[in-house]
C-alpha positions as CSV (number, residue, x, y, z in Angstrom):
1,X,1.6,-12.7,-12.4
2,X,-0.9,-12.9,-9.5
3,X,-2.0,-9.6,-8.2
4,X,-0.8,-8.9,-4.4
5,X,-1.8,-6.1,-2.2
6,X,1.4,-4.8,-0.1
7,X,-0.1,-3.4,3.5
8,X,1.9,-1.5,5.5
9,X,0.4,-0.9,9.3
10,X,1.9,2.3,9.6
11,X,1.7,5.6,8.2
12,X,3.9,9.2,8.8
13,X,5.1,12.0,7.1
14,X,8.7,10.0,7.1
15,X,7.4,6.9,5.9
16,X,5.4,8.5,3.3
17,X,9.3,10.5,2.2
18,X,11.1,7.6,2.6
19,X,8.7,5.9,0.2
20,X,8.4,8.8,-2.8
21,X,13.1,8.9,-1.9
22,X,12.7,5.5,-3.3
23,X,11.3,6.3,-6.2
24,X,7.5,4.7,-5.6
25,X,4.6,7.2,-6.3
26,X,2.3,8.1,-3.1
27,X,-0.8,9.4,-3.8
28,X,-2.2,12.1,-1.6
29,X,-4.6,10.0,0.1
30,X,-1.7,8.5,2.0
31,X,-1.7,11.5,3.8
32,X,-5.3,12.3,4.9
33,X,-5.8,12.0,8.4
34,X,-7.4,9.2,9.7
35,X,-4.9,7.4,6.8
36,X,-3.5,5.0,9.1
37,X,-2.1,2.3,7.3
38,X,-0.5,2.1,3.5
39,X,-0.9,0.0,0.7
40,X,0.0,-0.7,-2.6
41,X,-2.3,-2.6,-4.5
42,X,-0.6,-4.5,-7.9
43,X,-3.7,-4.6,-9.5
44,X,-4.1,-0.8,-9.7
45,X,-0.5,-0.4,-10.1
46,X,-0.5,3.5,-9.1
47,X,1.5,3.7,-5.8
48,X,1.2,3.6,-2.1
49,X,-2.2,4.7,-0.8
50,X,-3.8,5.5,2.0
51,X,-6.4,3.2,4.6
52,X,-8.1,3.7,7.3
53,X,-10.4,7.3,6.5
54,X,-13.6,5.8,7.2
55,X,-16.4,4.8,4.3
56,X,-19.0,7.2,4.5
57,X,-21.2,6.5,7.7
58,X,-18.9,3.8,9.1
59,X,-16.0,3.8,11.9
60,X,-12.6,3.9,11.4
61,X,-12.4,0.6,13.0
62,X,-15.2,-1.4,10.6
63,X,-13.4,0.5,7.4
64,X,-10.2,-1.3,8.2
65,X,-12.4,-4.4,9.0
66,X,-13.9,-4.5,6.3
67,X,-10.7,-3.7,3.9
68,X,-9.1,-6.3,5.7
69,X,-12.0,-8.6,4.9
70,X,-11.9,-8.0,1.2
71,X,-8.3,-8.6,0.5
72,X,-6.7,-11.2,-1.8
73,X,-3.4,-12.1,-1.6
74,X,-2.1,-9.9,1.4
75,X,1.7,-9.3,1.8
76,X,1.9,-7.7,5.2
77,X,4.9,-6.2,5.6
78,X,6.9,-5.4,9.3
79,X,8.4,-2.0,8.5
80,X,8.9,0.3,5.8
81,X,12.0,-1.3,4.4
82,X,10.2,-4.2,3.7
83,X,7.7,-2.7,2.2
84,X,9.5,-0.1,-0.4
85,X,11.8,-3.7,-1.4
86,X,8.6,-6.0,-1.5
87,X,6.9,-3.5,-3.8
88,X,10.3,-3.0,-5.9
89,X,10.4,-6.5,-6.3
90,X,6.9,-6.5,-7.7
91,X,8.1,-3.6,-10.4
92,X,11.0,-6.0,-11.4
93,X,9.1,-8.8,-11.7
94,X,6.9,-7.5,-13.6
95,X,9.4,-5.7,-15.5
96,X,11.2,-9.1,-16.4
97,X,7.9,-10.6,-17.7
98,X,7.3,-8.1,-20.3
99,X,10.3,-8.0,-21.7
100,X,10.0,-12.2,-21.9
């Protein structure tokens, strides 16, 4: 299974709800404050996190740059539905190929 990051360009208290309602994990990075986006990386495999909080000694806007920059595989997702059924979709996959 190739690993996928699942970006979300939008981050709330609501989102972040609607996410842990559906059953997915958030860690509590998602809501620091300059956590602007959300993500779910497959290759960690330990929920939605936050992005955006700036590296130490860089902007906000070269973080995301940079994070952006870095990523393999990138599903970018429209809204929060999306995202919660790409990232379940993910689970059962994976799900399915263990138990093959």
């Amino acid at each position: 299974m190739v690993d996928k990051t699942f970006i979300l360009k939008e981050n709330s208290f609501a989102i972040r709800k609607k996410i842990e309602e559906s059953g997915i994990d958030v860690c509590v990075c998602a809501s620091f404050e300059d956590a602007d986006w959300l993500d779910f990386p497959t290759v960690v495999d330990n929920g939605v996190h936050g992005v955006g909080y700036p590296y130490e000694g860089e902007t906000k806007e070269t973080t995301l740059a940079m994070y952006v920059h870095e990523l393999k595989n990138p599903v970018w997702c429209e809204n929060v539905d999306e995202f919660i059924n790409e990232i379940k979709r993910w689970y059962a996959s994976k799900e399915n190929s263990e138990t093959a």
